[in-house]
C-alpha positions in Angstrom: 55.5 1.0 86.5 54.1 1.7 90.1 53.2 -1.6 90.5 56.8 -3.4 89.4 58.2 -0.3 92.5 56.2 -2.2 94.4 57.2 -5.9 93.5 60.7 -4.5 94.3 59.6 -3.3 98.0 57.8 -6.5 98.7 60.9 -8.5 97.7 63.3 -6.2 99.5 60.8 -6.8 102.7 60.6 -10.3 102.5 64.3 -10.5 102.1 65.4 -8.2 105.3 62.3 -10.3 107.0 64.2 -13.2 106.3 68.0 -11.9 107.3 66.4 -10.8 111.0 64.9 -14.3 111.3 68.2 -15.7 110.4 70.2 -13.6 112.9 67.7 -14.2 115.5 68.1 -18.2 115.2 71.7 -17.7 115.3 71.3 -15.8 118.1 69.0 -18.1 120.1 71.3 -21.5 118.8 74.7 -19.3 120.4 72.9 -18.6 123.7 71.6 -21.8 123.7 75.3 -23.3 123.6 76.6 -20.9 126.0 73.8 -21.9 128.8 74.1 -25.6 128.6 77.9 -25.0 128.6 77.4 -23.1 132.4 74.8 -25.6 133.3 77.5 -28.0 133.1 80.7 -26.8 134.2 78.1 -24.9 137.1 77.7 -28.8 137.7 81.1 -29.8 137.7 82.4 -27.2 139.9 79.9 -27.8 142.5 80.4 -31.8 142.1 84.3 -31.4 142.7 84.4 -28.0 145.4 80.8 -28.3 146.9 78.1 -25.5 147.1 79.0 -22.4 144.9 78.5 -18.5 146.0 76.1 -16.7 144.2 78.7 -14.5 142.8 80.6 -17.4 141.3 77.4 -18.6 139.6 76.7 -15.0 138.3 80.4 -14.8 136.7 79.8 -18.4 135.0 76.4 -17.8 134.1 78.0 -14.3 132.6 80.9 -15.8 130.4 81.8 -16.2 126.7 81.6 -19.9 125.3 84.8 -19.6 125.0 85.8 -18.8 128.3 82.9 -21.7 129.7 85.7 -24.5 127.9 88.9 -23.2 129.2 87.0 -23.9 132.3 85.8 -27.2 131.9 88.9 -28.2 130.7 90.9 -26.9 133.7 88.3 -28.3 136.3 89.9 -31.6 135.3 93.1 -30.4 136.7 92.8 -27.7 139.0 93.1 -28.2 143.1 91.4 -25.2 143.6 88.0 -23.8 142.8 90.3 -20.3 142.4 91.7 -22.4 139.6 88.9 -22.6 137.7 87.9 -19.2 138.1 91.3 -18.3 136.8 91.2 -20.0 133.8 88.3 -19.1 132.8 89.6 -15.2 134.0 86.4 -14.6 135.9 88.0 -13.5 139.0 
């Protein structure tokens, strides 16, 4: 009997084993996306306005996935680096 309490616990281990491992993929593939997103709108910003402020970087470095597209979308028609910033509402 002991030893079937046992086979449970060892299952049950390998199981929440597994779930972290699979949460901490998904975590390391979602940060993943998010830093090659700043790397290139970081890029693109520079390319079009010219040398960036530390601050800037920080806030774009700083932001959701979500808010790194908005912003690479408007830096294709934005006049301003402000713009950008706006869109991506990191000012």
């Amino acid at each position: 009997m002991n030893e079937g309490l046992q086979l449970s616990e060892s299952a049950w281990a390998k199981w929440w084993i597994q779930q972290g491992e699979a949460r901490g993929k998904a975590r390391g593939k979602a940060e993943g996306k998010a830093e090659g997103k700043a790397e290139t709108l970081l890029r693109l910003m520079t390319k079009r306005f010219g040398p960036l402020a530390e601050e800037t970087t920080a806030r774009i470095l700083a932001a959701a996935v979500e808010q790194l597209e908005r912003g690479t979308d408007a830096i294709l028609e934005a006049q301003s680096l402000d713009e950008v910033l706006d869109a991506i509402g990191a000012r």
